[in-house]
C-alpha positions as CSV (number, residue, x, y, z in Angstrom):
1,X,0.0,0.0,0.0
2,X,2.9,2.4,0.6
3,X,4.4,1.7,-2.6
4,X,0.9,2.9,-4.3
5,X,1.3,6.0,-2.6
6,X,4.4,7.0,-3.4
7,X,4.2,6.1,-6.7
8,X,0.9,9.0,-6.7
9,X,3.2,10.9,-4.7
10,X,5.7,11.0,-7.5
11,X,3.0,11.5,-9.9
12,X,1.7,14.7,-8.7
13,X,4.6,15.8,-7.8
14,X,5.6,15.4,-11.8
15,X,3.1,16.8,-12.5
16,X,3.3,19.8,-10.7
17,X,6.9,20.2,-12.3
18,X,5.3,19.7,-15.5
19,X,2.8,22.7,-14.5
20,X,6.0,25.3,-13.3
21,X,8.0,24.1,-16.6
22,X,5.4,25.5,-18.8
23,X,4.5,28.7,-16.7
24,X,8.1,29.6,-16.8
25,X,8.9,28.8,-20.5
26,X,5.1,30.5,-21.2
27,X,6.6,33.7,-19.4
28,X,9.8,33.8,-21.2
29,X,8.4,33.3,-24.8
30,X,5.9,36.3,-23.8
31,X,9.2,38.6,-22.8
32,X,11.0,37.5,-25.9
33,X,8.1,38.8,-27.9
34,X,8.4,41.8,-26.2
35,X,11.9,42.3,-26.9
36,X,11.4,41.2,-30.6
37,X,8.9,44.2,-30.8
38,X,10.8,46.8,-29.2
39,X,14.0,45.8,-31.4
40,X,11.8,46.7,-34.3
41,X,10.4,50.1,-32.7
42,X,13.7,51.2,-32.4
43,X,15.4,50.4,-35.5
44,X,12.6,52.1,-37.2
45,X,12.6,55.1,-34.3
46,X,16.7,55.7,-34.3
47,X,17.4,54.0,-38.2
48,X,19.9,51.1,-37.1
49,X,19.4,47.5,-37.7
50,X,18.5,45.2,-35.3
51,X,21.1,43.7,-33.9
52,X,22.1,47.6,-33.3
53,X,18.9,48.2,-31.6
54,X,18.5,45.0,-29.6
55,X,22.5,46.4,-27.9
56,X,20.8,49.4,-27.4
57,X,18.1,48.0,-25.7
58,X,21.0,46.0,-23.3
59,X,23.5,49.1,-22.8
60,X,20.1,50.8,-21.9
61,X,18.7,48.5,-19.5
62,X,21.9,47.9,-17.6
63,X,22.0,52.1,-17.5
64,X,18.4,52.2,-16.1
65,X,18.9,49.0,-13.4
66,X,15.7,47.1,-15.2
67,X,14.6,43.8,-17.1
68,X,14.8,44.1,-20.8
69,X,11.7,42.6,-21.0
70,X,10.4,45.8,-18.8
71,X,12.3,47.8,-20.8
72,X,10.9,46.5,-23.9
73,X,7.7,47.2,-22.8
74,X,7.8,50.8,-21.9
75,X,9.4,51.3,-25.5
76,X,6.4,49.6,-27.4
77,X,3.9,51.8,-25.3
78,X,6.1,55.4,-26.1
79,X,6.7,56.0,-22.7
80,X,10.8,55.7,-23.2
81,X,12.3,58.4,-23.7
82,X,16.2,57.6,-22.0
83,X,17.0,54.4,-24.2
84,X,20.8,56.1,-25.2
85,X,21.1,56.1,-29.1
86,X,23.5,53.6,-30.7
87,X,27.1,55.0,-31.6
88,X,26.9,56.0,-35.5
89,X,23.2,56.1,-35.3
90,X,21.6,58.6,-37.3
91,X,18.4,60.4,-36.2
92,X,16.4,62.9,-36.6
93,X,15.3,65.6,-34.1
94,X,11.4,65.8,-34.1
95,X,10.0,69.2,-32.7
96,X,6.8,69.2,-31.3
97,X,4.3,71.8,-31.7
């Protein structure tokens, strides 16, 4: 009888494992989406290609303390305004009126 329950012990607790696995590899797919996004705002925003923007992204994340994945996300809603632009970028200064 002991056997049985360990062996639905070691079930659930698989299981359970199982659940976490796919929460965590649910969450990470969801940040690199986010990331993929704001690489693509901000080649378009400062010109550069991606893999310019996506080191932008890092050098600016690192500068600000935060996940890139939070990053990411204030530069997909506009609110980022202190992501540094890449070395040799070229932009364009926008005035408002």
């Amino acid at each position: 009888m002991a056997d049985v329950a360990t062996i639905g012990l070691l079930q659930q607790r698989a299981i359970q494992d199982g659940n976490v696995l796919s929460r965590q590899l649910q969450h990470a797919l969801d940040s690199r989406i986010l990331i993929e996004q704001a690489k693509g705002v901000l080649a378009e925003r400062l010109q550069i290609s991606m893999d310019a923007a996506f080191i932008t992204m890092r050098a600016g994340a690192r500068h600000q303390n935060q996940r890139l994945s939070a990053l990411a996300e204030t530069i997909i809603s506009g609110s980022d305004r202190t992501t540094p632009a890449s070395p040799g970028a070229h932009t364009t200064t926008r005035h408002r009126a």
